[in-house]
C-alpha positions in Angstrom: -8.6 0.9 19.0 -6.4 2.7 16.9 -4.9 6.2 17.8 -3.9 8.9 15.5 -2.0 11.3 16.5 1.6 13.4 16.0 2.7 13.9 12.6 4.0 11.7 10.1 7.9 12.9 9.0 10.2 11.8 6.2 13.1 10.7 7.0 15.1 13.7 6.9 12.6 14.9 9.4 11.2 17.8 7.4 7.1 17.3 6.9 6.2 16.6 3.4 5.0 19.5 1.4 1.1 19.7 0.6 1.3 16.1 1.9 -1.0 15.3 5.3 0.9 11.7 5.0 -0.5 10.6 8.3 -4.2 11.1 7.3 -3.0 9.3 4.1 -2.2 6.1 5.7 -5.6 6.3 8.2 -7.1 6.6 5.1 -5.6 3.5 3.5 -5.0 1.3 7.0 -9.4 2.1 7.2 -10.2 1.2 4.0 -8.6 -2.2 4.8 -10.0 -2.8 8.2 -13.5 -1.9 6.7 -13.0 -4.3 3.5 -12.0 -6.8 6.0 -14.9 -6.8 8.2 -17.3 -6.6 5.0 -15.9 -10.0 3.4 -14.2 -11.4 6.3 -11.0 -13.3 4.9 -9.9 -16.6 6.6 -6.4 -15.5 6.1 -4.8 -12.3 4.5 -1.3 -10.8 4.6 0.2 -7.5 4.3 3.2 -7.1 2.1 4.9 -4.7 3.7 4.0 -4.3 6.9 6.8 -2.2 8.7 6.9 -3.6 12.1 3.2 -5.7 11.9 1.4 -3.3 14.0 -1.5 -3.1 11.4 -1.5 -6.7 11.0 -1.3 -7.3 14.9 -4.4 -5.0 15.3 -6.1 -6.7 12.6 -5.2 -10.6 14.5 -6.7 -8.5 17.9 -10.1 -8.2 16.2 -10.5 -11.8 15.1 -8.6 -11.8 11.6 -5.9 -14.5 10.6 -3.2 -11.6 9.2 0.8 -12.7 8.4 3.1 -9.9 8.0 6.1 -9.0 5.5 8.3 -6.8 5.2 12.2 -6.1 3.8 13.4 -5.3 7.2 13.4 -7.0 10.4 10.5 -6.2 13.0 12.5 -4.2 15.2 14.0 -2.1 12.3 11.1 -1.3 9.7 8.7 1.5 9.7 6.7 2.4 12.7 3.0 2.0 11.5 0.9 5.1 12.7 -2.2 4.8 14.8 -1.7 1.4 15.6 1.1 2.1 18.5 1.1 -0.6 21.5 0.1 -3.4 18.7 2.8 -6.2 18.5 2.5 -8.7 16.1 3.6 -12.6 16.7 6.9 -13.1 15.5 5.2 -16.5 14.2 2.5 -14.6 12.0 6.3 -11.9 10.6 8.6 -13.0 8.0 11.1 -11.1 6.3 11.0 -11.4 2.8 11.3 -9.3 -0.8 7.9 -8.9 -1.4 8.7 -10.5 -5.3 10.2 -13.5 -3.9 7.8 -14.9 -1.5 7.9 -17.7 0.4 4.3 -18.8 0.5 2.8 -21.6 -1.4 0.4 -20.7 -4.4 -3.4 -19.7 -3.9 -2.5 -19.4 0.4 -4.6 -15.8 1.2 -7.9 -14.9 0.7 -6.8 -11.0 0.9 -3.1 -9.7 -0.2 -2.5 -6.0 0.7 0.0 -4.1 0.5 -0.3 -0.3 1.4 2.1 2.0 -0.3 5.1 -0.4 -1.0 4.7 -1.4 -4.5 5.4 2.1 -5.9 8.7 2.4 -3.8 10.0 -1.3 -5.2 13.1 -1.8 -7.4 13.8 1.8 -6.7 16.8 0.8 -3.9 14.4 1.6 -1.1 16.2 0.4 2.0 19.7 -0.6 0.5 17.8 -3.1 -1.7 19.1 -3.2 -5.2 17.8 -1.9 -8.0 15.6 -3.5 -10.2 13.7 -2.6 -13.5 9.6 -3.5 -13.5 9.9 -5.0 -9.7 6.5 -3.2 -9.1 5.3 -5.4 -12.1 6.8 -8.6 -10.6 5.7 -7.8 -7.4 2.1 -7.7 -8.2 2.4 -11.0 -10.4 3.4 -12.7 -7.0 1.2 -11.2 -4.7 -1.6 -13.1 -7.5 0.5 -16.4 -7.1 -0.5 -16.5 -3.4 -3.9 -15.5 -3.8 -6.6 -18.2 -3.8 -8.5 -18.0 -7.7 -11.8 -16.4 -5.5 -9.1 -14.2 -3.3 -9.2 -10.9 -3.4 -5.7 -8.1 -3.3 -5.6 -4.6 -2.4 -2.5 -2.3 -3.4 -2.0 1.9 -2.8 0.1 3.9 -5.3 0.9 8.0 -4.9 -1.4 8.6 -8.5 -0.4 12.1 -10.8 2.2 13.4 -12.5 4.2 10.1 -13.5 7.6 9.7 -13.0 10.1 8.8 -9.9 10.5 11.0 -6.7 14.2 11.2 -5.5 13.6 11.4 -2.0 14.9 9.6 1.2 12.7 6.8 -0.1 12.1 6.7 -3.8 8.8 5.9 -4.7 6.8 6.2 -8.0 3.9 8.0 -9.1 1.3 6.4 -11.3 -1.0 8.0 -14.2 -4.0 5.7 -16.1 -1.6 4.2 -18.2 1.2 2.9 -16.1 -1.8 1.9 -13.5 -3.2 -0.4 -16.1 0.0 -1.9 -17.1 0.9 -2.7 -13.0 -2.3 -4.6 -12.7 -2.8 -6.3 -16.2 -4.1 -9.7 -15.5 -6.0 -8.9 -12.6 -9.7 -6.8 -13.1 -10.4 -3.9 -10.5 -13.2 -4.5 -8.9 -12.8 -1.2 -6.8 -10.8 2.2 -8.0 -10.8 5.0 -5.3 -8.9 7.9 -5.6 -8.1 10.8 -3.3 -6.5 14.2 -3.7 -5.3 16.3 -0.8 -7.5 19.8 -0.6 -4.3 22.1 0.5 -7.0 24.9 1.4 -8.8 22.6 4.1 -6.4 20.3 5.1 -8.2 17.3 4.1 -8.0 14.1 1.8 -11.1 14.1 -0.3 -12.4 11.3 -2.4 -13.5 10.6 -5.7 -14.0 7.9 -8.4 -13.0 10.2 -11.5 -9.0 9.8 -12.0 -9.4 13.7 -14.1 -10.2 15.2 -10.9 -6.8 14.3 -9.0 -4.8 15.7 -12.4 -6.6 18.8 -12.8 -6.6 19.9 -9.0 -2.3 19.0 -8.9 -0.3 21.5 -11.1 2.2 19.6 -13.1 5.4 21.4 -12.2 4.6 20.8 -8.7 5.8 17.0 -8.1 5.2 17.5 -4.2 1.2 17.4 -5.2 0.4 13.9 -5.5 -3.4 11.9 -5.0 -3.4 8.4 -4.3 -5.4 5.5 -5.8 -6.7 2.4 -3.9 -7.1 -0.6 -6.4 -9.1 -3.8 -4.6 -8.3 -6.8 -7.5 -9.2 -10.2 -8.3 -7.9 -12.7 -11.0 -9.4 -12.1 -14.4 -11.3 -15.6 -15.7 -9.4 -17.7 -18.3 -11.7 -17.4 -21.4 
């Protein structure tokens, strides 16, 4: 089983302000574990998957899960709470998450936890590249089967890019519905970090993750977990 434990650093080493980031990712790794044993997918990648440990864990429990990521196994992130899980080299390739490999309609589940808001940004030495969130999405939907279903994180508030080891992008309504046009949300979860207990807590109303973040505080940020299938050609 999974173990959490030790604390999550950015790269510089300094622990993000107001920003539990490890309980973030339980958060989002559970949410996909769970989605996955409710609808049980025949085969699912994860689009950046750091160094597959998530997707090994998930092929330990029964799932069929291929891995991708920008960097080579042995080099990409270290995925907390899933430490001692090593995926099949087989199951990894490494890929730009807008250019994949796959042929069309291949996955029943696409996810991809907290990548898509740090693309086109030059995360990683990769170049940078105007609406590569955008064109990421659109090809995470070319893989997916017509019935399939994707799941994508983004750090939700305040819009606008962070500067910060890794860039990344935060998300309001607006630029939310523009990333995912084509595509209906079936699910829309958002959290916001309580910096008075410590904790993530959840909610399904996007006005309570803007009022509780000041906006001259870009450290404060919630998240929003989208679960999307292919809109029906009328």
């Amino acid at each position: 089983m999974p173990k959490w434990d030790g604390h999550s650093r950015t790269q510089k080493g300094s622990v993000t302000k107001y920003f539990d980031f490890l309980k973030m990712k339980q958060i989002e790794y559970s949410f996909v574990v769970e989605f996955m044993k409710r609808t049980r997918p025949a085969i699912s990648v994860d689009i950046g998957c750091g160094n597959g440990a998530l997707a090994a864990y998930l092929n330990s429990i029964g799932f069929d899960t291929y891995g991708v990521d920008l960097l080579p196994m042995d080099k990409a992130d270290r995925i907390e709470g899933y430490q001692g899980y090593q995926l099949d080299p087989s199951k990894f390739r490494q890929e730009d998450g807008s250019k994949l490999s796959f042929p069309d309609k291949t996955f029943d589940l696409v996810f991809s936890l907290g990548t898509v808001k740090a693309m086109g940004l030059g995360s990683y030495k990769e170049p940078k590249e105007e609406g590569k969130d955008r064109k990421a999405v659109l090809e995470f939907g070319r893989i997916l089967k017509d019935d399939g279903r994707m799941i994508i994180s983004l750090a939700f508030g305040e819009p606008g890019v962070r500067e910060r080891a890794t860039p990344f992008r935060a998300y309001d309504e607006g630029m939310v519905e523009r990333l995912i046009e084509g595509f209906e949300a079936t699910e829309r979860i958002y959290y916001y970090f309580d910096r008075i207990t410590w904790q993530w807590i959840r909610t399904e109303d996007p006005k309570r993750v803007r009022e509780y973040f000041p906006k001259d505080d870009l450290d404060c940020l919630g998240i929003i977990i989208l679960v999307l299938k292919k809109k029906e050609i009328e």
